[in-house]
C-alpha positions as CSV (number, residue, x, y, z in Angstrom):
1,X,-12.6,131.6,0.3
2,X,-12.2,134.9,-1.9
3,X,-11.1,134.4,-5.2
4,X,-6.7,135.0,-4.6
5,X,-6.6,132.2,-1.3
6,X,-8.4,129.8,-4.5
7,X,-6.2,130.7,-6.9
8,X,-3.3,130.3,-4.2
9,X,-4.7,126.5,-3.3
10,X,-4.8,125.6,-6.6
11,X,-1.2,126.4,-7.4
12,X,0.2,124.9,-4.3
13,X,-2.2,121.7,-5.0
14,X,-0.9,121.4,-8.4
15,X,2.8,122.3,-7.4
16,X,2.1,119.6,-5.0
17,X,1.1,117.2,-7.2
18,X,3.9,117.7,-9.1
19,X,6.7,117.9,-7.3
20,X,5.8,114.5,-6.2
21,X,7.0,113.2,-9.4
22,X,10.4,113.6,-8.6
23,X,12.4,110.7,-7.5
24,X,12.7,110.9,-3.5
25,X,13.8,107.4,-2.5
26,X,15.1,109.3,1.1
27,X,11.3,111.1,1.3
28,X,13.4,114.2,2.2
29,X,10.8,117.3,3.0
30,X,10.3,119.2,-0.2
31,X,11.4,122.8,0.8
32,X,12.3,124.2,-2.7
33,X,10.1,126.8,-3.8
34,X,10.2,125.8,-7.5
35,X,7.0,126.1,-9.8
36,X,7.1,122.7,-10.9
37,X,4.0,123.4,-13.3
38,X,6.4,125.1,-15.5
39,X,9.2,122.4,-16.8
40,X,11.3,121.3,-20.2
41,X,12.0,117.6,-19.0
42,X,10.1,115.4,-17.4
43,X,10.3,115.9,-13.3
44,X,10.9,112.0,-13.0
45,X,14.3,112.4,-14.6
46,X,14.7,114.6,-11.4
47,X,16.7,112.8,-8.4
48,X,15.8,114.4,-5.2
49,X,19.8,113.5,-3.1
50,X,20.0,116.2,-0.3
51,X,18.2,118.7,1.7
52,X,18.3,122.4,0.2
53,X,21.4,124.1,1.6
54,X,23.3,121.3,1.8
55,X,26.1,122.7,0.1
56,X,28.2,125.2,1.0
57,X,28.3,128.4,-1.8
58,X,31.3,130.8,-2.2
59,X,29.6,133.9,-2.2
60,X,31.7,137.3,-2.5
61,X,34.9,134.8,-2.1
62,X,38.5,136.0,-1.4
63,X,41.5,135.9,-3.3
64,X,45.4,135.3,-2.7
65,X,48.5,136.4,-5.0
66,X,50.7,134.3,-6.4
67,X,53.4,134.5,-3.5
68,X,50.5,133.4,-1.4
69,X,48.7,130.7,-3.6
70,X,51.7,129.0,-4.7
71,X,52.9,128.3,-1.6
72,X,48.9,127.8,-0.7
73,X,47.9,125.1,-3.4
74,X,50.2,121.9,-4.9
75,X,51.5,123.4,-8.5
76,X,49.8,120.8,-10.4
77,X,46.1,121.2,-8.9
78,X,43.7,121.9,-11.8
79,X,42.0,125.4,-11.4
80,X,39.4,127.2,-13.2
81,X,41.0,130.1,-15.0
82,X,39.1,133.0,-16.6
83,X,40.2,136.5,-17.6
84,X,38.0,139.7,-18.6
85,X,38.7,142.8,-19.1
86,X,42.3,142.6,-18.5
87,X,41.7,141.0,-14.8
88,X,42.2,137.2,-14.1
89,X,41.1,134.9,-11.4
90,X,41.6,130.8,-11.0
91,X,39.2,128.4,-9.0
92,X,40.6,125.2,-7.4
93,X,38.6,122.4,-8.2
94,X,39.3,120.8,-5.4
95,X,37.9,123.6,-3.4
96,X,34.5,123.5,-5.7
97,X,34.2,119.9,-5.2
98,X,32.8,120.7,-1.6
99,X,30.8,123.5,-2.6
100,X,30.2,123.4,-6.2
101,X,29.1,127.1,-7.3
102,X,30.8,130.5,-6.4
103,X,28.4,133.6,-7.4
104,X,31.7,136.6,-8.1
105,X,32.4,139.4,-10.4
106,X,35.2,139.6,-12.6
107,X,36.2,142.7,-14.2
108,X,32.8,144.0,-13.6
109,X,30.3,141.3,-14.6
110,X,29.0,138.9,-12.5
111,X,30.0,135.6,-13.2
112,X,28.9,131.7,-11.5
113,X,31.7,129.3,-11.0
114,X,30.1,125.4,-10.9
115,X,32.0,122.0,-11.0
116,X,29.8,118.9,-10.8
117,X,32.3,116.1,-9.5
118,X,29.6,113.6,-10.3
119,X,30.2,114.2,-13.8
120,X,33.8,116.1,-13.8
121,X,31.9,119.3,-15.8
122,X,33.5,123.2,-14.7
123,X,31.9,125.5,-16.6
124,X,31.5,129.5,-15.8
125,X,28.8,130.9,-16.8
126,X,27.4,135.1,-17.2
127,X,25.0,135.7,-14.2
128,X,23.0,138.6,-16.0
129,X,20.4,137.2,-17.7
130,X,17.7,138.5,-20.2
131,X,15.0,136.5,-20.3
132,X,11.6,138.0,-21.7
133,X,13.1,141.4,-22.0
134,X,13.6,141.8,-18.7
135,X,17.2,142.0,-16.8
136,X,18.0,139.6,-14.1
137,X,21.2,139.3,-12.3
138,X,21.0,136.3,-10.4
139,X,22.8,134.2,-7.7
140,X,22.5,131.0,-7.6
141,X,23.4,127.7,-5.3
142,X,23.1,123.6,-5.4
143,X,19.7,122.5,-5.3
144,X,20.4,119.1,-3.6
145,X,19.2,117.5,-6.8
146,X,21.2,115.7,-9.7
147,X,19.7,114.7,-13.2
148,X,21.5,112.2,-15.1
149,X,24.2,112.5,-12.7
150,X,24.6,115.9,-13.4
151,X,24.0,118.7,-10.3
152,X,21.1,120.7,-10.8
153,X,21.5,124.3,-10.1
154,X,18.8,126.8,-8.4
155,X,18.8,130.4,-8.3
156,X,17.7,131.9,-5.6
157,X,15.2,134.9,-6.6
158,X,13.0,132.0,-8.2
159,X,14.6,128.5,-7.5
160,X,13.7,127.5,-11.2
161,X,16.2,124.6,-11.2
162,X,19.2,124.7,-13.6
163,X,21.0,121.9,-15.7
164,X,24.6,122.5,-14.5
165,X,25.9,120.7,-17.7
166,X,24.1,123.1,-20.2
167,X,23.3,125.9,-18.2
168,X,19.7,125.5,-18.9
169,X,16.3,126.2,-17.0
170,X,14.4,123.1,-17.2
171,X,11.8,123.9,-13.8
172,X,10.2,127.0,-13.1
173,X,9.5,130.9,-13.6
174,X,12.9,130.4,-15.7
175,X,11.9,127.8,-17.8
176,X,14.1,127.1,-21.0
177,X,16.6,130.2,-20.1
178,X,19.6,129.3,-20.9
179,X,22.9,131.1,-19.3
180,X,25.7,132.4,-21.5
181,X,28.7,130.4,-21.3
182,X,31.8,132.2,-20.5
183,X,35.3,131.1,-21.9
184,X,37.6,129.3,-19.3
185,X,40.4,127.1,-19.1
186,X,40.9,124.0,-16.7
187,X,45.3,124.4,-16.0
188,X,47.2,123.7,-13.4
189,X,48.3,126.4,-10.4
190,X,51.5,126.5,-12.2
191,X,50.2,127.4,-15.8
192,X,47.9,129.9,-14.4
193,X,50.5,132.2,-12.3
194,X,52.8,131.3,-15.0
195,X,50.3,133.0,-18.1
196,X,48.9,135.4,-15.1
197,X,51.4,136.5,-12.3
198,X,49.2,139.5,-11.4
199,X,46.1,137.1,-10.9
200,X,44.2,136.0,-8.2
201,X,43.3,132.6,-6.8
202,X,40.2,131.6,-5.1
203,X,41.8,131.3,-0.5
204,X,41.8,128.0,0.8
205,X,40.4,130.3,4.2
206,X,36.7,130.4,2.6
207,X,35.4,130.5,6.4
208,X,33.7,127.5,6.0
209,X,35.7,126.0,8.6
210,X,34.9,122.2,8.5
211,X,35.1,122.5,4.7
212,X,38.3,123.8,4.7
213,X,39.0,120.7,7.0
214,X,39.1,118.8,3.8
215,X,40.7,121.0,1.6
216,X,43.4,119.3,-0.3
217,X,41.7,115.9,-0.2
218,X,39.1,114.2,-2.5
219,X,36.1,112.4,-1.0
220,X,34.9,110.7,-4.2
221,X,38.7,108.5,-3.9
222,X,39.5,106.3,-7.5
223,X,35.9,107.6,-8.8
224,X,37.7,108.5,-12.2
225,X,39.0,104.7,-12.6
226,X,35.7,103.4,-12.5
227,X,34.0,101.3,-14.8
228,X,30.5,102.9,-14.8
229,X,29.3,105.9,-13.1
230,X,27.7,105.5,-9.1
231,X,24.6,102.9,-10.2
232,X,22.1,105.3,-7.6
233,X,22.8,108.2,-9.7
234,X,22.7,107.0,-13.0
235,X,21.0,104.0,-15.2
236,X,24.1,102.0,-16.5
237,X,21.5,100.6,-19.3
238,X,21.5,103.5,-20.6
239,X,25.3,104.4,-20.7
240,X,26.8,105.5,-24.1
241,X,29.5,102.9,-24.8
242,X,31.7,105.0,-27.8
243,X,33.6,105.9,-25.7
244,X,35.0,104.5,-21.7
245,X,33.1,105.9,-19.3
246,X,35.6,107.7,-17.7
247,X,37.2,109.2,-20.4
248,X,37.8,113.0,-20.4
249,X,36.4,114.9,-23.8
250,X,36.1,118.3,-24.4
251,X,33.3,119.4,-26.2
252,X,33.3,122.7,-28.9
253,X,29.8,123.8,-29.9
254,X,28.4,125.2,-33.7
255,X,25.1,126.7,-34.2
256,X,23.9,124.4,-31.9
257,X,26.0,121.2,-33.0
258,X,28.6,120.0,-31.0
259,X,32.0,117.9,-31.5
260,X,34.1,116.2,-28.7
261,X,37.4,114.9,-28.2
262,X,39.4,112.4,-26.0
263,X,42.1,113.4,-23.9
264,X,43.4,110.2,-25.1
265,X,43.4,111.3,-28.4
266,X,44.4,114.9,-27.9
267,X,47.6,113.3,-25.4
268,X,48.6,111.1,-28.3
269,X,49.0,113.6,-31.1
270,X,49.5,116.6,-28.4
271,X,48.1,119.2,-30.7
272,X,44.9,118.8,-32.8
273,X,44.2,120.7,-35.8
274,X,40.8,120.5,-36.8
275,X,37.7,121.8,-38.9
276,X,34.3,121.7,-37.4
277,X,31.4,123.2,-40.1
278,X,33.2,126.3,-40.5
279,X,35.6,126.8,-37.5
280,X,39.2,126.5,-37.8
281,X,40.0,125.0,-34.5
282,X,43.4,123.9,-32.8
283,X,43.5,122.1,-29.4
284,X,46.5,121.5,-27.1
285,X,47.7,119.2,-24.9
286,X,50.3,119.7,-22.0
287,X,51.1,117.3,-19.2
288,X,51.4,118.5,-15.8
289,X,47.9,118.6,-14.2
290,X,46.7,115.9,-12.1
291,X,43.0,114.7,-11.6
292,X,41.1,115.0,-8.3
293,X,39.3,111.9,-8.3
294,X,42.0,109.9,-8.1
295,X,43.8,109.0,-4.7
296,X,42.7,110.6,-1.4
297,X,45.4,113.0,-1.4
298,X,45.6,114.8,-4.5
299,X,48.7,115.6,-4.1
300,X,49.4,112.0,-4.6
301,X,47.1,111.7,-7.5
302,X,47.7,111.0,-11.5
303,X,48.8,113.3,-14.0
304,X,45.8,113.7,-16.7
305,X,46.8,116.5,-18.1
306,X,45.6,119.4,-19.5
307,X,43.4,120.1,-22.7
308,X,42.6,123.3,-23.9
309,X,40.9,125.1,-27.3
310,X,41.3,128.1,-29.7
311,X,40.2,129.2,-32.7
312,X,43.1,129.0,-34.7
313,X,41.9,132.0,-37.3
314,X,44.2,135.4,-36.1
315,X,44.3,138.4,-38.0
316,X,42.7,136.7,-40.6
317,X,45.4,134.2,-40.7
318,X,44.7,130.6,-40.6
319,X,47.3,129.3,-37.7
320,X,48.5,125.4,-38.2
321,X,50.6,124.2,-35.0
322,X,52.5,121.7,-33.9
323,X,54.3,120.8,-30.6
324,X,58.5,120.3,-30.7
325,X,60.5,119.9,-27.7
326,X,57.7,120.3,-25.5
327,X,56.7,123.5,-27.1
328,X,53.8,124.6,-29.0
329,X,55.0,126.8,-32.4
330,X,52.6,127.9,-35.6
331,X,54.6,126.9,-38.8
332,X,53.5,130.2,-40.5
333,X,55.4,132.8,-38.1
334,X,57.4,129.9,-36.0
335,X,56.1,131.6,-32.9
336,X,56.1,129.8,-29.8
337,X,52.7,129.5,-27.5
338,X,51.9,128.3,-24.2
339,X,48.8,126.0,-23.2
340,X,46.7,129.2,-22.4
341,X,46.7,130.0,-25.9
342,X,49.3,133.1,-25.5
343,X,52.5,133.6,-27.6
344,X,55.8,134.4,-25.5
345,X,57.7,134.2,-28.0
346,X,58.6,135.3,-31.7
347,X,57.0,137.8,-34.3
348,X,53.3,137.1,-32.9
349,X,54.4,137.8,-29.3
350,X,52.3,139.2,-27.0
351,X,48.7,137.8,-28.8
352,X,46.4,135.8,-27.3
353,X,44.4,133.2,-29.5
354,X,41.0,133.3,-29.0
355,X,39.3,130.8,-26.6
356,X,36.6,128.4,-27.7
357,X,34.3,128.1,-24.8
358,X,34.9,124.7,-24.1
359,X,34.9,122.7,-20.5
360,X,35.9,119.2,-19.6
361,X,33.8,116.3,-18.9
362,X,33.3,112.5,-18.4
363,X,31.6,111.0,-21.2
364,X,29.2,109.1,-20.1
365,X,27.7,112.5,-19.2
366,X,28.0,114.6,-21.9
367,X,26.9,111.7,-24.6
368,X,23.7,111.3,-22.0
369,X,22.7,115.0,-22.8
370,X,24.4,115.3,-26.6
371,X,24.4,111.8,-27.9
372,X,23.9,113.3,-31.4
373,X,27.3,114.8,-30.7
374,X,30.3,114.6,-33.8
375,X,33.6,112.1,-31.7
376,X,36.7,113.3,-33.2
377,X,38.4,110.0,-35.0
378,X,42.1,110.3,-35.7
């Protein structure tokens, strides 16, 4: 044996050794190419649940118009909605739930759609990645594994594995990468063609035909009235008890500290208007949206509403709203706003505020990965 095929056995002995650290209570074939030598949590936090490729990904997916996607989705599904460089696309949940990642590009950068269901987390995050000074623009899929819950992410040039949640490396060539977050909004169909008429919405014809079978329906049915999160995929010992389970936060980040709030408490006083170290922040709440972990057909499912986040500094002015008659209006111009953030109405008309990256989650999630996280008290 020359000196590369023992180098060569040696790596695949050690990969070998420790990929068996992994939890694989269904002995499932380990297929993933990962180098498990290289990792930033321990590999026996890792829950091996499916075989690679299980899921379907949305690569290169197609778009309707709003003729076509309103008369295509229920107005008050929740999508995904980003904008860049002028150009907007929305992502049913729904449709994600069955495939959890689209790789697309959005006014020319390449961008990765995810929803976890497990954990109720959509996040979009920048595909380009710089990581030791080199470039990488990667596409990635669902590794078949979960941590905490949470769906663990692979890209496919290295299938280092990814913490959906954080958008973190935490196995392989990648290891402690992290992926820029990009700003998005969770709304309802309505909202976004309503803020965006020109903008496109991910097709209900993906050409995954026995997905699109079940399109419109939710296959994890009352999940988000549970009492504790599914027992095989998470240690109820171990679950945070400030706040329900179940209960939606969104979470704003500062110099690496983070802050969360309810939906309950954000419904309540329908607009927030908050301080967190030094950013001015004001969050809304609109009904109209409805979960899709409720009922079977989500059609039928509860309203939940929607939550979004700005920062509420523009033009150097320091913005304090409030929310009369159903509408959102600063009291320093009297301007009126929509949930997206964008005033249609009054002497600020036409500006957007600016969007705190932000995302929506259970809590018993986030407060497992960020339990030193700031809860928002009213």
């Amino acid at each position: 044996m020359n000196y590369k095929h023992l180098i060569t056995f040696i790596f695949i002995f050690i990969s070998s050794i420790a990929s068996s650290q992994f939890q694989n209570s269904k002995n499932l074939p380990f297929t993933w190419k990962t180098d498990t030598i290289q990792h930033a949590v321990p590999l026996s936090e890792i829950q091996i649940v499916l075989p690679k490729g299980s899921f379907p990904t949305l690569d290169n997916p197609i778009f309707v118009g709003k003729d076509e996607g309103l008369h295509m989705f229920f107005p008050m599904e929740p999508v995904i909605a980003i904008e860049i460089n002028g150009k907007a696309k929305a992502y049913s949940l729904n449709i994600l739930t069955m495939h959890e990642i689209a790789n697309d590009v959005l006014g020319g950068v390449p961008i990765l759609v995810t929803y976890c269901p497990l954990c109720n987390s959509g996040l979009v995050f920048n595909r380009k990645l710089t990581y030791k000074g080199e470039i990488h623009t990667l596409e990635f899929e669902a590794s078949g594994m979960l941590r905490k819950s949470n769906m663990i992410m692979l890209d496919r040039k290295t299938e280092t594995l990814w913490q959906q949640l954080m958008g973190n490396a935490i196995v392989g060539t990648f290891n402690n990468a992290q992926l820029a977050i990009l700003p998005s909004l969770l709304i309802s169909v309505e909202d976004f063609f309503e803020r965006y008429p020109e903008g496109k919405i991910l097709s209900r014809k993906t050409g995954f035909t026995e997905s699109e079978k079940r399109y419109g329906h939710n296959p994890y049915t009352k999940y988000d009235s549970k009492t504790a999160p599914l027992k095989r995929f998470f240690d109820n010992d171990k679950v945070d008890k400030r706040l329900p389970v179940m209960e939606r936060i969104v979470d704003i980040e500062n110099n690496g500290d983070y802050k969360i709030y309810s939906f309950t408490s954000v419904a309540k006083k329908r607009v927030i208007n908050d301080t967190f170290k030094s950013s001015k922040v004001v969050l809304f709440y609109k009904s109209g949206a409805v979960s899709i972990l409720d009922t079977s057909d989500i059609t039928t499912s509860k309203n939940v509403g929607t939550v979004t986040v700005f920062n509420a500094i523009l033009n150097k002015q320091h913005l304090i709203f409030s929310k009369k008659e159903g509408v959102f209006i600063d009291n320093e111009t009297k301007s009126k706003w929509d949930i997206t953030g964008f005033c249609y109405e009054g002497k600020l008309k036409g500006t957007q505020l600016q969007i705190i990256p932000h995302s929506n989650h259970f809590a018993f999630a986030w407060l497992a990965f960020n339990p030193n996280s700031e809860i928002y008290k009213e």
